[in-house]
N, C-alpha and C positions, 0 to 999 in steps of 0.2 A: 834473884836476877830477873828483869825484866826483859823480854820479846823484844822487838823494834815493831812483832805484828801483833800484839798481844791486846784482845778487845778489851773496849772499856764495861766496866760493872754497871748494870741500870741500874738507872735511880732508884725504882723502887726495891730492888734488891739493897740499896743502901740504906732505905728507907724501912725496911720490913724485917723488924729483929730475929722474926721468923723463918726467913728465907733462906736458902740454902742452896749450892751450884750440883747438879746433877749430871751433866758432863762438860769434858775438855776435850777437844779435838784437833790434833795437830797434822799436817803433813808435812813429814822430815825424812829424809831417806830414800825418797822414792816411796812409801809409805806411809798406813793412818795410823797415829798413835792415840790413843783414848786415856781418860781416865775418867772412869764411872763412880759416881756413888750406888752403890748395890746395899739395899736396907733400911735407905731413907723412909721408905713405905711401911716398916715394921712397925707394929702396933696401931696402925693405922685402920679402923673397924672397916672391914667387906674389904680390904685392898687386896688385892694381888697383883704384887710387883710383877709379872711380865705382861698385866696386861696394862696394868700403870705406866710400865715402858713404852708399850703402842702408844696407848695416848701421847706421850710426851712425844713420840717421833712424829706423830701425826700435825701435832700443834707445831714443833719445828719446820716441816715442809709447809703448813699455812703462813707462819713467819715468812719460809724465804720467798713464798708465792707474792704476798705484800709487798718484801724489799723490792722482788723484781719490776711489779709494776710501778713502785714510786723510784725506782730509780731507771729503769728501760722501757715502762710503759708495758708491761708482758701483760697477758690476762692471769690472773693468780690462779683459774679454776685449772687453764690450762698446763702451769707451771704445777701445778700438787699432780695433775694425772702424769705429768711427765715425768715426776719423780716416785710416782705410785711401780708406773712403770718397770722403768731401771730399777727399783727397789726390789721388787718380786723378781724380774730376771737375775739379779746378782743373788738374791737368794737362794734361786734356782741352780744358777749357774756361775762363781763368784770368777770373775775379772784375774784376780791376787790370791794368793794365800794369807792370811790374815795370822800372824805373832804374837806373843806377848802374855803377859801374866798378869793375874788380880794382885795388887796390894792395897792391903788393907790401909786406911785414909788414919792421918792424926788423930786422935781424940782431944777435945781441949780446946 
């Protein structure tokens, strides 16, 4: 069953036999609901997955720094420090309490 908000797949992820989704993020409830792939990094020579994670978070806030300025004209460098920001404080200090359980993703 499909979203009504449900984004579209890049092309190159359609494109690259290789590729693989690494998270889903939804807000429903009044809440975030995730689904993570945790292991994708395994066997992966020098990786380690939590710091694989940073990166990935990191490249997503350069993402949405992009979206904003080709869609609002925002500075992106400004847009990453302002989500640098609020990242560390809810770190520090989280907003919510945060729910929910890992399950383990299909194989196949």
């Amino acid at each position: 069953m499909s979203n009504r908000d449900e984004l579209p797949i890049p092309e190159a992820a359609m494109r690259d036999a290789k590729s693989r989704e690494m998270i889903r993020a939804w807000v429903a409830e009044e809440s975030l609901w995730c689904s993570i792939n945790i292991g994708s990094w395994e066997g992966v020579e020098d990786t380690d997955e939590p710091a694989a994670w940073g990166i990935l978070l990191a490249d997503v806030a350069r993402h949405v720094g992009n979206a904003l300025r080709d869609m609002k004209g925002a500075d992106p460098v400004d847009v990453v420090l302002a989500i640098r920001e609020m990242f560390l404080a809810e770190l520090g200090e989280p907003t919510s309490d945060h729910n929910g359980d890992f399950v383990q993703g299909q194989e196949g």
